[in-house]
N, C-alpha and C positions, 0 to 999 in steps of 0.2 A: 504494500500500500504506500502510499505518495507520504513523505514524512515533510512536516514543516514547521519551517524556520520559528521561532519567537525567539523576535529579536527587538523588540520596541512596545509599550506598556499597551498600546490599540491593537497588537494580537492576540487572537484567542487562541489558546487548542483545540486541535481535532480530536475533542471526546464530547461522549454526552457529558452534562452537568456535573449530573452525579459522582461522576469519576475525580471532580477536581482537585477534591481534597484527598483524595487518596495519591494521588499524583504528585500533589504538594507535602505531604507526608512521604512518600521515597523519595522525593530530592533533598528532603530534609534530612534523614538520613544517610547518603549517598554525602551531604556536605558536612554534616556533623563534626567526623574526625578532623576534617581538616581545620574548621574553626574553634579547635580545641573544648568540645562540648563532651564532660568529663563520662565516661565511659556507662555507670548507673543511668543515669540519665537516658543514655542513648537504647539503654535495652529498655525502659518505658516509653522511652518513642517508638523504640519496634514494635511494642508489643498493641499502643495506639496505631500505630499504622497498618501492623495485621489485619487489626480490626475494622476499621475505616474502609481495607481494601476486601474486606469479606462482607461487610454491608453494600459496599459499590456492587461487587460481582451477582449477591445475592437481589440487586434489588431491579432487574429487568429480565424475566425470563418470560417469555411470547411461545404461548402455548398449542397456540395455532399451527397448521401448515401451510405452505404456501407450494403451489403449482405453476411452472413453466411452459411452455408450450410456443412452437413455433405458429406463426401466422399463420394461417392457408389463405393463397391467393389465385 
């Protein structure tokens, strides 16, 4: 799938909503060590961030089917 850029505070992500903060929550983690955020800490971020990406994951499942079919012409 096509990935893009944000690189200026007027882009969005290409996710639903819902996802955002789960999203923002691993990059918080991913930048953690590096901005010396003391180790305790960072495994309650993980363990909020689990979370957060297991509400994301759990909260759009489409239960329907959906059918394909070429045109006849």
């Amino acid at each position: 799938f096509p990935s893009h850029d944000i690189d200026a505070a007027s882009d969005d992500l290409d996710f639903p909503q819902y996802w955002y903060e789960a999203v923002i929550y691993g990059l918080a983690i991913r930048l953690a060590p590096e901005f010396g955020y003391p180790l305790q800490d960072r495994m309650v971020l993980k363990q909020e961030a689990e979370a957060i990406k297991k509400r994301a994951m759990d909260f759009d499942h489409d239960t329907g089917s959906i059918y394909f079919q070429p045109e006849a012409r």
